[in-house]
N, C-alpha and C positions, 0 to 999 in steps of 0.2 A: 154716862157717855164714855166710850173709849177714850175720844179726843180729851175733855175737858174736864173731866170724871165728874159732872154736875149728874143730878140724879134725874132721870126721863120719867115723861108721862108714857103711859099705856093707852095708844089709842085703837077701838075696837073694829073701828072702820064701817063701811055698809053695802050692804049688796049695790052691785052697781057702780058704786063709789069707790072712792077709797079703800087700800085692803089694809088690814090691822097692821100697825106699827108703832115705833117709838117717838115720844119728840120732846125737845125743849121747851120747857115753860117760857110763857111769852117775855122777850124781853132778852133771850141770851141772844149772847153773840158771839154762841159757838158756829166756825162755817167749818167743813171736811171731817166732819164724825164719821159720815160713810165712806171714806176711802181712808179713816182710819185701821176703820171696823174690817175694810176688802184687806188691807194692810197684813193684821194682827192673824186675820182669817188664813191666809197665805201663811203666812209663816206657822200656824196651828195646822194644816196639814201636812204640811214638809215634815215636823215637829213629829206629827204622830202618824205618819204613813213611810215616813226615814224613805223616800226616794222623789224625784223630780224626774221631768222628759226633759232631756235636755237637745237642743239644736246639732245639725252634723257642724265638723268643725276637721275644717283642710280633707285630708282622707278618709278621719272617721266619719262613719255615718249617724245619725239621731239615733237615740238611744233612751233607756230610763237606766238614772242612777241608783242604786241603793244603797243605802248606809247605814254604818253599825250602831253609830252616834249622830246625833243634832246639837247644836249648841244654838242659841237663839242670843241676839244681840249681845256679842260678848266679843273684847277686846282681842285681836290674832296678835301673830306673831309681832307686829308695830304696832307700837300704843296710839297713834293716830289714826288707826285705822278701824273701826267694829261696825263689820258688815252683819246686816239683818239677819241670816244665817248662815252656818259653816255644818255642811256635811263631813263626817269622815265617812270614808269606804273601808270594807275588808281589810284592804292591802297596806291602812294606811293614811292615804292622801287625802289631803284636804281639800275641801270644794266651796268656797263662798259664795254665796246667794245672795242678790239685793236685789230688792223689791220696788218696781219702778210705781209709786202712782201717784207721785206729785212733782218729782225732779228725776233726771237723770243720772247717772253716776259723772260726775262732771268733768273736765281734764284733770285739774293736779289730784282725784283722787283716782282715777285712771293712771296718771304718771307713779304713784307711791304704789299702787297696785301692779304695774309691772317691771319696778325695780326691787318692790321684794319678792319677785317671783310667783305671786301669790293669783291662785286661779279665782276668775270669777263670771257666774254669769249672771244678768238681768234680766227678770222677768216684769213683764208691764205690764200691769192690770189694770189700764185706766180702764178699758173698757169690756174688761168682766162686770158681774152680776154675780152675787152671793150665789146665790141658786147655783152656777154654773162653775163655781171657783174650782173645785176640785177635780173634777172632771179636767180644767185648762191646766192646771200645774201637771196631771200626774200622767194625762195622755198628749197633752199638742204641743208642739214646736214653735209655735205661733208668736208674736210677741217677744221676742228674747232673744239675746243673742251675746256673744262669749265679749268679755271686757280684756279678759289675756286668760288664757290657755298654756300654762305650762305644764299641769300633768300630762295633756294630748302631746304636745310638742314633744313631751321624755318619751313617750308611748313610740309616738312616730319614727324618730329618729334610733329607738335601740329596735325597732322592727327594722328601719333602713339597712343598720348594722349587721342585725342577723342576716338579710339577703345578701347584704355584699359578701360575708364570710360563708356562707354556703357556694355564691358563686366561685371565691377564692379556692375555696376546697375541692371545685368540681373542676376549674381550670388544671389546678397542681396534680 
């Protein structure tokens, strides 16, 4: 089992019935193995597909990210901090990922997340389905939304700069 690493039975299911699956010997009292399993799953194709859809955010519009690197549940720049995943891109920048399917990213880790600048967004999957998990991460918008944004915010603001100085130059 993901969750409890107890060892599962193999059940074969029956036409009609049941379809083949895993499960606990009678008597655990393992609950949320499957939204461990959607959990682990999520983060295994960010892992090995290195890009997300991610939501528009102020100007920019939705997009898919891609990345050169993945890092999966590793401590950033604050040791209080280790979000479920951290994209880097081409250029650099780092992209945090947390994966909603039993809490939310909550305030004070919202508050430490935008006092060290640190970008992130959340994807929710409570109400994915294995079957359909990849397809949800790598094409829809759905579900997810930015916890702070400061690489968009640099993006935005030295595009602002560019325009005003092109207009300076067109005034002078």
């Amino acid at each position: 089992c993901p969750k409890c690493n107890e060892f599962l039975i193999a059940k074969l299911g029956k036409e009609g019935g049941h379809q083949a699956h895993f499960a606990h010997a009678k008597g655990s009292n393992c609950h949320g193995a499957y939204m461990t399993a959607l959990h682990k799953l999520a983060e295994q194709i960010i892992e090995e597909e290195k890009s997300v859809m991610v939501p528009a955010y102020k100007e920019i519009c939705q997009q898919k990210i891609s990345f050169e690197k993945v890092e999966i549940e590793q401590r950033v720049e604050r040791k209080d901090l280790q979000p479920d995943i951290v994209g880097i891109t081409a250029d650099g920048l780092r992209w945090s990922i947390e994966i909603r399917n039993t809490h939310e990213v909550n305030l004070a880790k919202t508050e430490k997340l935008k006092e060290s600048q640190i970008t992130c967004l959340e994807i929710d999957v409570r109400n994915q389905k294995l079957e359909n998990l990849e397809t949800f991460i790598l094409e829809s918008t759905e579900d997810r939304k930015w916890i702070n944004n400061p690489n968009y915010d640099f993006k935005i603001a030295e595009e602002k700069r560019r325009k005003v100085s092109l207009v300076e130059e067109i005034v002078r």
